[in-house]
C-alpha positions in Angstrom: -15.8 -15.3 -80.4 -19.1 -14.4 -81.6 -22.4 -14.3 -80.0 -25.8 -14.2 -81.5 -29.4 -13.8 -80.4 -30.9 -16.6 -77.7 -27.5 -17.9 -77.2 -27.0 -19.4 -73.1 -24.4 -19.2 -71.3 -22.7 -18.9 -67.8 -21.1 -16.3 -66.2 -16.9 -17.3 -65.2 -16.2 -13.7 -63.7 -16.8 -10.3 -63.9 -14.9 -7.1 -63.2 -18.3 -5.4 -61.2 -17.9 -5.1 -58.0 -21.6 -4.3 -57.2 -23.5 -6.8 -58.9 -25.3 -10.2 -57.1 -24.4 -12.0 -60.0 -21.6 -15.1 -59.3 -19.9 -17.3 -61.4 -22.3 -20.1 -62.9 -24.9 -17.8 -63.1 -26.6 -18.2 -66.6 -28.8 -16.0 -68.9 -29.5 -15.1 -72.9 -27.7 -13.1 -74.8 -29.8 -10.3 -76.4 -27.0 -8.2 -78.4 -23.4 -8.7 -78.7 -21.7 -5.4 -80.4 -18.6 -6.5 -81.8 -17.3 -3.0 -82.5 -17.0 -2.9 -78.4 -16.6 -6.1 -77.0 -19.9 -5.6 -75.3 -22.6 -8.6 -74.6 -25.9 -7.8 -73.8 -27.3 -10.6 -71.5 -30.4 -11.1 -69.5 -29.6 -13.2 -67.0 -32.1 -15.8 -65.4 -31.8 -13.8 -61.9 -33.3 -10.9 -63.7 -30.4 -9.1 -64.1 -29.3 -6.9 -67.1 -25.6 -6.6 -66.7 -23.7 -6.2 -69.9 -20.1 -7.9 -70.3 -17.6 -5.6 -71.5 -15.4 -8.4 -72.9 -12.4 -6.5 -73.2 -12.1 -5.3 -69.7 -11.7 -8.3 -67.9 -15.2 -10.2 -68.0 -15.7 -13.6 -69.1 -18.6 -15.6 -70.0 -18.9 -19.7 -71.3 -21.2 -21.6 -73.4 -24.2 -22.9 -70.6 
């Protein structure tokens, strides 16, 4: 899949053991590096936790 720039969507899981963040959380995606699998998001709870999309976390369309 690709993301762009501004795109919402939810958190479904992530591999991070020591983040706040839970499933259904939302935020913006602000880069998505194909190359890596990695998605930059800012999340509404002020989070900056990147997905590594290859390794296990998993995001949806908000």
């Amino acid at each position: 899949m690709t993301y762009k720039r501004g795109d919402r969507l939810a958190l479904v899981q992530t591999t991070d053991h020591h983040t706040e963040l839970k499933p259904g959380d939302e935020g913006t995606v602000r880069r998505f590096d194909a190359g890596l699998s990695i998605l930059h998001v800012a999340w509404d709870s002020g989070s900056t936790l990147s997905m590594l999309l290859d390794d296990g976390d998993e995001v949806r369309p908000a």
